[in-house]
C-alpha positions as CSV (number, residue, x, y, z in Angstrom):
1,X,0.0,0.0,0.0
2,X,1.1,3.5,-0.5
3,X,0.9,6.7,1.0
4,X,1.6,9.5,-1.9
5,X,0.8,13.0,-2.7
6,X,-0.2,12.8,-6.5
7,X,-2.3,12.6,-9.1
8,X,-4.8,9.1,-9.6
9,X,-5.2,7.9,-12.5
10,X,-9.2,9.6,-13.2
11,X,-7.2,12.8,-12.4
12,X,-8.6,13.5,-9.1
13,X,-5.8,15.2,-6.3
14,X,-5.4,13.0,-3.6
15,X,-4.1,14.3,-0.4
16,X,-1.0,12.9,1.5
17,X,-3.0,12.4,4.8
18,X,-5.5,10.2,2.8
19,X,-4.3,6.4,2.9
20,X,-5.9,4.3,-0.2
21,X,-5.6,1.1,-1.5
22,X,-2.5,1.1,-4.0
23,X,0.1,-0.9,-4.7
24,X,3.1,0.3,-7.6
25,X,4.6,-2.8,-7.4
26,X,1.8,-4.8,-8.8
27,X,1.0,-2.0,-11.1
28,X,4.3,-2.5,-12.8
29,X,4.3,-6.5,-12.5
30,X,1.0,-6.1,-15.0
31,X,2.3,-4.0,-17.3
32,X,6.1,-5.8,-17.1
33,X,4.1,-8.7,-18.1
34,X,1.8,-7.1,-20.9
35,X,5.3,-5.7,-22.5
36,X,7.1,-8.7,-22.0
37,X,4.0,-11.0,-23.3
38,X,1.7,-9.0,-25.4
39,X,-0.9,-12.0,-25.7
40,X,-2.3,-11.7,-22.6
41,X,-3.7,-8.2,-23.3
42,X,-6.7,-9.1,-24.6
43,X,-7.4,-11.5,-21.3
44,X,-6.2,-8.4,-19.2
45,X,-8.5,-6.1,-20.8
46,X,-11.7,-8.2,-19.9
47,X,-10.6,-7.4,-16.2
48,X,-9.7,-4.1,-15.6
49,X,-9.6,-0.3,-17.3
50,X,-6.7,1.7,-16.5
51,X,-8.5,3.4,-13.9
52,X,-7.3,0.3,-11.9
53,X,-3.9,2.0,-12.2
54,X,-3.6,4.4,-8.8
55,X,-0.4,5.8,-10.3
56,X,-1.1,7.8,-13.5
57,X,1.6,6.9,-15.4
58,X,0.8,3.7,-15.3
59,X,-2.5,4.5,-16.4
60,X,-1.3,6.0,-19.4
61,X,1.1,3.5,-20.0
62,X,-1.7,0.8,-20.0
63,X,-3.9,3.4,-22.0
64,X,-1.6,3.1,-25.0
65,X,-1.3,-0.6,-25.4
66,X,-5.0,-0.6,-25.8
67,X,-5.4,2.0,-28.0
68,X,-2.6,-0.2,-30.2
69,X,-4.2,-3.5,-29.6
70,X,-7.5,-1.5,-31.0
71,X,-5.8,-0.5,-33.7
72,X,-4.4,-3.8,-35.0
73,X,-0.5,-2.8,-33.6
74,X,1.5,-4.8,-31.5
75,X,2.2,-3.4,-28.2
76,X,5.6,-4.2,-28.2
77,X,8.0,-2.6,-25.8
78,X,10.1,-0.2,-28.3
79,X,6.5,0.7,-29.9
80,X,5.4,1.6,-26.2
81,X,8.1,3.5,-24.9
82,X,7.6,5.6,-27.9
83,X,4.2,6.7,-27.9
84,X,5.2,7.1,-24.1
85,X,7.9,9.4,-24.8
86,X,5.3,11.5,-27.6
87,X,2.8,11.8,-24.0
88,X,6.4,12.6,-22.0
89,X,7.0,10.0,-20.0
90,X,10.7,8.8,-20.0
91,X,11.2,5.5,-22.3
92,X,13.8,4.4,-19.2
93,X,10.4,4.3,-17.2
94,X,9.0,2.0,-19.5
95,X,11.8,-0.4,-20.0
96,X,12.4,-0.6,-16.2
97,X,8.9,-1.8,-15.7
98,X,9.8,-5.3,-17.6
99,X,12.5,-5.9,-14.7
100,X,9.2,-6.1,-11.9
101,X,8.2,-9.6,-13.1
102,X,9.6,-12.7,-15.2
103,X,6.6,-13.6,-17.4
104,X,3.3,-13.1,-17.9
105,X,1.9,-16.3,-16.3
106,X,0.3,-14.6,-13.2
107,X,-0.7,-11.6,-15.2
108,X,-4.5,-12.6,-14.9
109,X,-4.1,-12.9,-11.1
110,X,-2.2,-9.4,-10.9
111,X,-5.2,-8.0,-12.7
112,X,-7.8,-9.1,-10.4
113,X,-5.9,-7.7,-7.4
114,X,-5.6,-4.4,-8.9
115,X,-9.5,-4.5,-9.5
116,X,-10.0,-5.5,-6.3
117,X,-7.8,-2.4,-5.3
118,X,-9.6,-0.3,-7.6
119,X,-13.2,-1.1,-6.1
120,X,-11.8,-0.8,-2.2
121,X,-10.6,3.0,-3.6
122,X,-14.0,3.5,-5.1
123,X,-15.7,2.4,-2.2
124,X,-13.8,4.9,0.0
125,X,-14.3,7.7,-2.3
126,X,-18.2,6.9,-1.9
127,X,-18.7,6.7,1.4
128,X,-16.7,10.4,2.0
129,X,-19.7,11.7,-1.2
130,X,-22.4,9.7,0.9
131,X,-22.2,11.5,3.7
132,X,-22.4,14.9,1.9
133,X,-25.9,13.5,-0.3
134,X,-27.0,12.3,3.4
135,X,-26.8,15.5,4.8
136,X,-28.1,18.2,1.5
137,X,-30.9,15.6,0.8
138,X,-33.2,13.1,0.9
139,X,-31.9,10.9,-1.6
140,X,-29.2,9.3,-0.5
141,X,-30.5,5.4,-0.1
142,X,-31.3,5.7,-3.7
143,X,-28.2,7.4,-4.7
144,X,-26.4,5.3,-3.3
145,X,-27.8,2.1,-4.2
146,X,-27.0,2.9,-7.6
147,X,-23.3,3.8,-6.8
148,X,-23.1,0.8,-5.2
149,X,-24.3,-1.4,-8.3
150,X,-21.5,0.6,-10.9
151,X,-18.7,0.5,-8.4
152,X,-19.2,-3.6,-7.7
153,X,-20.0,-4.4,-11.2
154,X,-17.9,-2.2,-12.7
155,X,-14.7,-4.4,-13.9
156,X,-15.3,-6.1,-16.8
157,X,-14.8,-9.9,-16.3
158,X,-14.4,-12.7,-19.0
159,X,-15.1,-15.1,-16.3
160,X,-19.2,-14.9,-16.6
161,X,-18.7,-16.0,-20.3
162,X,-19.1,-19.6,-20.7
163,X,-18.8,-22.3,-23.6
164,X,-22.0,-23.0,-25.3
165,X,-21.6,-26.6,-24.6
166,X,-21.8,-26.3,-20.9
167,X,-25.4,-23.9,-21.1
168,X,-26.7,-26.8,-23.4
169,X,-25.8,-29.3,-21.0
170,X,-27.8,-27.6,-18.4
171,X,-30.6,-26.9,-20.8
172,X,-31.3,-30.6,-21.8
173,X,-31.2,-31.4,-17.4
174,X,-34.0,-28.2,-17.1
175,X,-36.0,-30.0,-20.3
176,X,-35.5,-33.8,-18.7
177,X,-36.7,-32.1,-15.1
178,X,-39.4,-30.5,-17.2
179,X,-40.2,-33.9,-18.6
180,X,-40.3,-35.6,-15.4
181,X,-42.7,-33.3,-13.8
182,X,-44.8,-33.4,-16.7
183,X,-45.4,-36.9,-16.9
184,X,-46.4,-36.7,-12.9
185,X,-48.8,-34.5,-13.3
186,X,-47.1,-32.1,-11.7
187,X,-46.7,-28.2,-12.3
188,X,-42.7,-27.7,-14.3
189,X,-42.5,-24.1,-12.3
190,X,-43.5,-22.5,-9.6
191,X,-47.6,-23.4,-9.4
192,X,-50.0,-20.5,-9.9
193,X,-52.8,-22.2,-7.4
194,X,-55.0,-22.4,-10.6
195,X,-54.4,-26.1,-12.5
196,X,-55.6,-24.4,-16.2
197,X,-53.1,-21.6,-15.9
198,X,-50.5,-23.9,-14.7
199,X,-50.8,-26.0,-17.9
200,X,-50.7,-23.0,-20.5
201,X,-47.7,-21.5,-18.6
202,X,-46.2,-24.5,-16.9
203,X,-46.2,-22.6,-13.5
204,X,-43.7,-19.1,-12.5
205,X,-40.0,-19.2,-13.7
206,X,-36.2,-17.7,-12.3
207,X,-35.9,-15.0,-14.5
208,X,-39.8,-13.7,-15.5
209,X,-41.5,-10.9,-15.3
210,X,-44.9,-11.0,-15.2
211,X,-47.5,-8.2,-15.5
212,X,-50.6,-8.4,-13.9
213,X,-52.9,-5.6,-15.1
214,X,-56.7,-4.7,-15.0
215,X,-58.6,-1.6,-13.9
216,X,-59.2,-0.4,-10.3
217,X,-61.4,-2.5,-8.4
218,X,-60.8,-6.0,-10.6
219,X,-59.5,-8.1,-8.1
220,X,-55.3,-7.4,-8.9
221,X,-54.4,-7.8,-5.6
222,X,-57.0,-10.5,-4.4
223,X,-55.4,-12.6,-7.2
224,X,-51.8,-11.5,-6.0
225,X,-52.6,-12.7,-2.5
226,X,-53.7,-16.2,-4.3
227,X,-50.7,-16.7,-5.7
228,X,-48.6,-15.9,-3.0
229,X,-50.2,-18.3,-1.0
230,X,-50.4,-21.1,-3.5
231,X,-46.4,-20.7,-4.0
232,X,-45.6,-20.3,-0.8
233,X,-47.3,-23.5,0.3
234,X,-44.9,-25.6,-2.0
235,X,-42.1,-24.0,-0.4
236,X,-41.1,-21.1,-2.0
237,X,-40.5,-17.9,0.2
238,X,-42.4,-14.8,-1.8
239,X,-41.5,-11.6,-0.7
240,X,-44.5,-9.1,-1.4
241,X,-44.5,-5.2,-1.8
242,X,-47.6,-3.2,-0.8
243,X,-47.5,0.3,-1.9
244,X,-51.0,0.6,-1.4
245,X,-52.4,-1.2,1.5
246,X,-50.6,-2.0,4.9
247,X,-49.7,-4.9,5.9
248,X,-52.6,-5.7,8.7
249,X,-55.0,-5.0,6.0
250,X,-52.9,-7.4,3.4
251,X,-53.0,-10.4,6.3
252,X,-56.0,-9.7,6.9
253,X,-57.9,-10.7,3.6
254,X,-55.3,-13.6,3.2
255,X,-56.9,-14.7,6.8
256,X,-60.4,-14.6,5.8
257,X,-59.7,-16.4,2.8
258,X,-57.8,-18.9,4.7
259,X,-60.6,-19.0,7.2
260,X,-63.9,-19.0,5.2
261,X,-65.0,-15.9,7.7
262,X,-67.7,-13.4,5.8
263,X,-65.3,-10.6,4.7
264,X,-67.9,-8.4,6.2
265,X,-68.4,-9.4,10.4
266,X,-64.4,-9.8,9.8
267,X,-64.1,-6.1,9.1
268,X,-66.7,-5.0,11.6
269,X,-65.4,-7.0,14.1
270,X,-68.6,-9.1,14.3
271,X,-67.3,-12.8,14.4
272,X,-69.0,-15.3,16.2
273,X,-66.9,-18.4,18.7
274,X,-67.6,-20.1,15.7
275,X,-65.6,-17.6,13.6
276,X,-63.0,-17.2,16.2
277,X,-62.0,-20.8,16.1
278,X,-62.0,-21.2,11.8
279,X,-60.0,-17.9,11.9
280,X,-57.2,-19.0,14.4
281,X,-56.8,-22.3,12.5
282,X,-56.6,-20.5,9.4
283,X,-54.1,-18.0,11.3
284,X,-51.8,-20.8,12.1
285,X,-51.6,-22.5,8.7
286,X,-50.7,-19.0,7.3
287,X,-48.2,-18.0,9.9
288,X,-46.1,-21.0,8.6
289,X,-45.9,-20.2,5.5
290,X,-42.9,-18.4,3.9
291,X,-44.3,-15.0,3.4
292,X,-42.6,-11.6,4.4
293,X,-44.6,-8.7,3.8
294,X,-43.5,-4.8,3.5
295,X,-45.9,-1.9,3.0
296,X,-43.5,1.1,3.0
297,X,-45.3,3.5,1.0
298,X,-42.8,5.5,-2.0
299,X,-40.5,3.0,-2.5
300,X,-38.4,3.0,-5.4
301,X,-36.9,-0.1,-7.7
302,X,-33.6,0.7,-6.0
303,X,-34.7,0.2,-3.0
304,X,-36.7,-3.0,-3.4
305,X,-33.6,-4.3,-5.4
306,X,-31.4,-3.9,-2.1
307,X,-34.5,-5.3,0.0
308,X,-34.6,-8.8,-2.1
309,X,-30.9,-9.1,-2.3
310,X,-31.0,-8.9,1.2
311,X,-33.9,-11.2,1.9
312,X,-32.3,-13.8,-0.5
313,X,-29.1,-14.4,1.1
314,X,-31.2,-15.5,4.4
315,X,-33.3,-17.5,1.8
316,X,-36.3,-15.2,2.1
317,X,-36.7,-14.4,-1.1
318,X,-37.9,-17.3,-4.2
319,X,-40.4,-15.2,-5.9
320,X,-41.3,-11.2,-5.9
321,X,-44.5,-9.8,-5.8
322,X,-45.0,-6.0,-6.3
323,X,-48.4,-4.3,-5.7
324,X,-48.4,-2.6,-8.1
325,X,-46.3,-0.3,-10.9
326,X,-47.6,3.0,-11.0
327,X,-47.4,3.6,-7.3
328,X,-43.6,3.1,-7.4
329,X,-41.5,5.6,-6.9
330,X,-39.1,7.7,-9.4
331,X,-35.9,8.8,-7.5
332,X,-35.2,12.3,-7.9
333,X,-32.5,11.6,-10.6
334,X,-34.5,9.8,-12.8
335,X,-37.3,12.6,-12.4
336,X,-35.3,14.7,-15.0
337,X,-37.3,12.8,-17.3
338,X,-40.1,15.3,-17.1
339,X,-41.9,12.2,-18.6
340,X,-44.1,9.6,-17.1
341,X,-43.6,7.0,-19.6
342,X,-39.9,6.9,-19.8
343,X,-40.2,6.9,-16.1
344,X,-42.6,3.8,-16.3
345,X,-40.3,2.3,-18.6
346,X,-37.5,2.6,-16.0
347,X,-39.4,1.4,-13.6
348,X,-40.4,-2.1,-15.7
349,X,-37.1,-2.3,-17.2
350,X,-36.0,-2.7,-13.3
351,X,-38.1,-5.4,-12.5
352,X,-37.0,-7.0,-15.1
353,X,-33.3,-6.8,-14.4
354,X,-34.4,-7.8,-10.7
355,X,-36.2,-11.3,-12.0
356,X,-33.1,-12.2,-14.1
357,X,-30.4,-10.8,-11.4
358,X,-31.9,-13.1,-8.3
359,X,-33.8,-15.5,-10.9
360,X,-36.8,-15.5,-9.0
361,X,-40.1,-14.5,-10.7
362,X,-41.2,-11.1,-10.2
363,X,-44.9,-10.6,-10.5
364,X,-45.9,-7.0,-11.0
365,X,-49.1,-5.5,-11.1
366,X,-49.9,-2.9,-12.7
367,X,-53.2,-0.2,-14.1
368,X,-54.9,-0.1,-17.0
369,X,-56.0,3.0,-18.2
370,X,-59.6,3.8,-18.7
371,X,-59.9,3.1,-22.7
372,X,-61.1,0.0,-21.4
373,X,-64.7,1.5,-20.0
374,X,-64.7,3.6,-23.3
375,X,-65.0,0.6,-25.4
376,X,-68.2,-1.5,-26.1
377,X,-66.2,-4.5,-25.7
378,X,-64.6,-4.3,-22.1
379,X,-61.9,-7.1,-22.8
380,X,-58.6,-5.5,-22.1
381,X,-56.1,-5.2,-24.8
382,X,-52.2,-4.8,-24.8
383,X,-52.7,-1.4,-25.7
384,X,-54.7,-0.1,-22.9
385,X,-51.3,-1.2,-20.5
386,X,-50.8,2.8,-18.9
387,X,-48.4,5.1,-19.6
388,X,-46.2,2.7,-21.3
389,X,-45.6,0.1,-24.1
390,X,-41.9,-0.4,-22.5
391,X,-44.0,-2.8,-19.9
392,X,-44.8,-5.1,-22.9
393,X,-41.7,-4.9,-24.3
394,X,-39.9,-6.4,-20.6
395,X,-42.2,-8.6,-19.8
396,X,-41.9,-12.5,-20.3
397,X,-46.0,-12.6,-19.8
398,X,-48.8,-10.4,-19.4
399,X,-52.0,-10.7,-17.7
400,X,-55.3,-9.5,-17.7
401,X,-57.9,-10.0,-14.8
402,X,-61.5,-9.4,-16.3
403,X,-64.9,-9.4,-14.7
404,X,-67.9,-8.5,-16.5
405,X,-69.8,-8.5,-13.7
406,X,-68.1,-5.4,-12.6
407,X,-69.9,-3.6,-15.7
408,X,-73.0,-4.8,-15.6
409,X,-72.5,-8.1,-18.2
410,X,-74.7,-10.9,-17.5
411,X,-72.8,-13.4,-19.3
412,X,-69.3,-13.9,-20.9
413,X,-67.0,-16.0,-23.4
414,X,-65.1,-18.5,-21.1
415,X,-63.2,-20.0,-23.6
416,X,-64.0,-24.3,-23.8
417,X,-67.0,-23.5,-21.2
418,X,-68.7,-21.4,-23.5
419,X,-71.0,-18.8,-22.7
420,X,-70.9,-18.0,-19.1
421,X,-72.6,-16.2,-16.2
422,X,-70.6,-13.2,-14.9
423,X,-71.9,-14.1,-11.3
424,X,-69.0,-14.8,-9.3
425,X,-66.7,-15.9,-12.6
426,X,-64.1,-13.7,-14.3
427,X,-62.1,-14.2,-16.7
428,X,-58.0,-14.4,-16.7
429,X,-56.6,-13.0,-20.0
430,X,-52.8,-14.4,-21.4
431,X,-51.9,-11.5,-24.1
432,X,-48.8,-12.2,-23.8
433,X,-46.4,-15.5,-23.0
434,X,-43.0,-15.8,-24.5
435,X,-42.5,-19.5,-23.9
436,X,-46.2,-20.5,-24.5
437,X,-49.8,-19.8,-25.7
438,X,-52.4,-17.1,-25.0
439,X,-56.2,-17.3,-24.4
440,X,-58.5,-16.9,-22.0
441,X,-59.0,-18.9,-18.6
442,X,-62.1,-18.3,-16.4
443,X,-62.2,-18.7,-13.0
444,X,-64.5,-18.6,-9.7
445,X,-64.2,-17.0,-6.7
446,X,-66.3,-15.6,-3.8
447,X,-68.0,-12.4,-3.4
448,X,-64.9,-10.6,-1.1
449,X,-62.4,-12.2,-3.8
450,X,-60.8,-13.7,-0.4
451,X,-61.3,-17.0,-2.6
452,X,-60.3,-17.6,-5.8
453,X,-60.1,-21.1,-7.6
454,X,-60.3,-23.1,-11.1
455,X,-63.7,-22.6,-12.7
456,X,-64.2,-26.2,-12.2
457,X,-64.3,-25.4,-8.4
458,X,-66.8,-23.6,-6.5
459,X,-65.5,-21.8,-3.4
460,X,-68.1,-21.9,-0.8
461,X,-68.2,-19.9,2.4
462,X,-66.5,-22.3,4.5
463,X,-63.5,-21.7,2.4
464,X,-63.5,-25.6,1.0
465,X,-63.8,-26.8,-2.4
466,X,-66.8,-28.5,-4.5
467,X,-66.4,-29.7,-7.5
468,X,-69.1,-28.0,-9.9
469,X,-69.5,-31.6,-12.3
């Protein structure tokens, strides 16, 4: 490590009372090696960017063998030391630096250090800028979430590329498992709760983002709560965001659901012995489950980003559900904008760079916007998805919750059932799926929507299951 009064490598001044991560001697030992064995340049350059190089000599010095490599020259060490000497620094310099190391065996090695040392200077740089965004503003967390992303992801590494034999292989054991859990009769993904979804979709996968959209009042987060439940009682820990409602209130329709108590005396506080003793058996099946819920109103992609990441290192976290889009919220950054459907279309792009980061399914609901009432036909359309066709774009499957009831409609189209009656039915909408079909499935639920199940099923107020032929 050294202590030195000069100028880094991005140009910055850096103090002699400040103490960073540096270290010369491995400095010259890469480019010693990259003179002496030119070849390795290109496995170098997948590592680090001469801001790795503390010293800004150095920097230069590795600057110039990759602007030859990009033009086609070899970086030789008489080429180098003149193009040094044309930028004034001494060609002696640049010989000497061949004496710090024998070959360019460990050059790799050498290179990952220095990016190590490069991110430990980074990170001390950013915490001395936190505190100053900490105290002019409120925000920091987002701010610095962001930082935090560039400065750990920020050296280049060969190392995530891999040889398209490998991926196959681990393609053809996904498409055997898939195979298996077909011919069991059992659901390839993560199961919805509703058996005719789970067959068009083959269940929630790592990676997805899936939109679930209708208008206000539709039953978005009744369905939400569903399939929280239904994954979570297969095992998988789902982490939901309420932007809307709090968290008692969340619980609290899962438990009446659960319980088979009217939705009504549960609000009102009017539950009979009888009541009490359906809703603490329900209580305790929930309370195993894996389920974490967080209600903090304004919270932005960042944020939840950081939240998951943290919930999935203490296994917390197999599938995201956010409730819902529009109520997200833009850090102050991003608000420069001054539009609200590139801000949308941040906010969707995020989700989907959450799903594939943790490869977990992320589930987010969204608002459609009111071209839907305007229309004779009230069957939602890609088109009516608000403030922005970037959500399409992103995600891996959209869909729509539909009940005609909800305008008046007596009876519907459900699909291989025919013509329908609205009465406690609605109608679930694919209109998009990039690894399947699209269509319409119906489905049946109770009055609150505490109860939602396969059309084939009737929920009844006990919160069990009859089968309607």
């Amino acid at each position: 490590m050294n202590r030195n009064n000069q100028k880094r490598s991005d140009g910055a001044s850096v103090a002699t009372s400040d103490y960073l991560p540096s270290d010369s001697s491995l400095e010259a030992a890469v480019l010693g090696a990259l003179l002496l064995e030119n070849q390795y340049l290109a496995d170098v350059r997948g590592v680090i960017t001469s801001t790795a190089f503390y010293d800004a000599v150095n920097a230069k010095i590795f600057g110039i063998l990759c602007r030859l490599d990009d033009k086609g020259a070899t970086p030789d060490l008489y080429t180098v030391s003149q193009q040094a000497k044309a930028e004034g620094i001494a060609p002696a310099y640049v010989a000497g630096l061949t004496q710090a190391v024998g070959s360019g065996v460990e050059v790799l090695n050498h290179a990952r250090q220095l990016a190590d040392l490069e991110m430990r200077r980074r990170l001390i740089f950013f915490s001395a800028e936190l505190a100053a965004k900490a105290q002019a503003g409120p925000d920091a967390a987002e701010w610095a979430a962001k930082q935090l992303d560039e400065i750990t992801g920020a050296a280049l590494c060969v190392d995530t590329a891999r040889p398209i034999g490998d991926v196959l292989a681990e393609t053809l054991q996904d498409l055997e498992r898939r195979q298996q859990a077909s011919q069991q009769g059992e659901c390839v993904g993560i199961t919805t709760g509703l058996s005719h979804l789970d067959r068009v979709t083959g269940g929630w996968r790592g990676g997805q983002l899936v939109i679930l959209a209708a208008r206000p009042a539709m039953g978005k987060t009744a369905l939400a709560l569903h399939l929280a439940r239904a994954a979570a009682s297969t095992g998988t820990p789902v982490v939901i965001f309420s932007l809307e409602m709090p968290n008692t209130q969340l619980a609290g329709r899962m438990l009446v659901g659960a319980s088979g108590t009217d939705a009504t005396a549960f609000r009102a506080g009017d539950v009979t012995a009888a009541d009490w003793q359906r809703i603490e058996h329900g209580a305790a099946g929930l309370g195993r489950l894996p389920i974490h819920l967080i209600d903090t109103a304004s919270i932005s992609m960042p944020r939840i980003r950081a939240v998951c990441r943290a919930m999935q290192r203490r296994g917390w976290c197999g599938a995201v559900i956010i409730d819902y889009l529009q109520l997200v919220a833009v850090p102050t950054e991003e608000k420069r904008y001054g539009n609200r459907e590139r801000e949308v279309a941040e906010i969707s792009r995020a989700a989907k760079l959450l799903a594939k980061e943790l490869g977990v399914p992320v589930i987010l609901l969204a608002q459609l916007s009111r071209k839907v009432e305007e229309r004779t036909d009230k069957t939602p359309l890609l088109s009516d998805l608000r403030e922005s066709g970037a959500i399409e774009q992103d995600a891996d499957m959209v869909l729509f919750i539909d009940r005609p009831a909800v305008y008046g409609i007596e009876e519907f189209d459900a699909g291989r059932y025919g013509i329908i009656s609205s009465q406690g039915a609605g109608r679930l909408t694919i209109a998009k799926n990039r690894e399947g079909g699209t269509g319409f499935i119906p489905f049946r639920h109770n009055e609150s929507l505490t109860q939602i199940t396969d059309y084939d099923t009737i929920p009844t107020a006990q919160g069990e299951e009859d089968t309607a032929f």
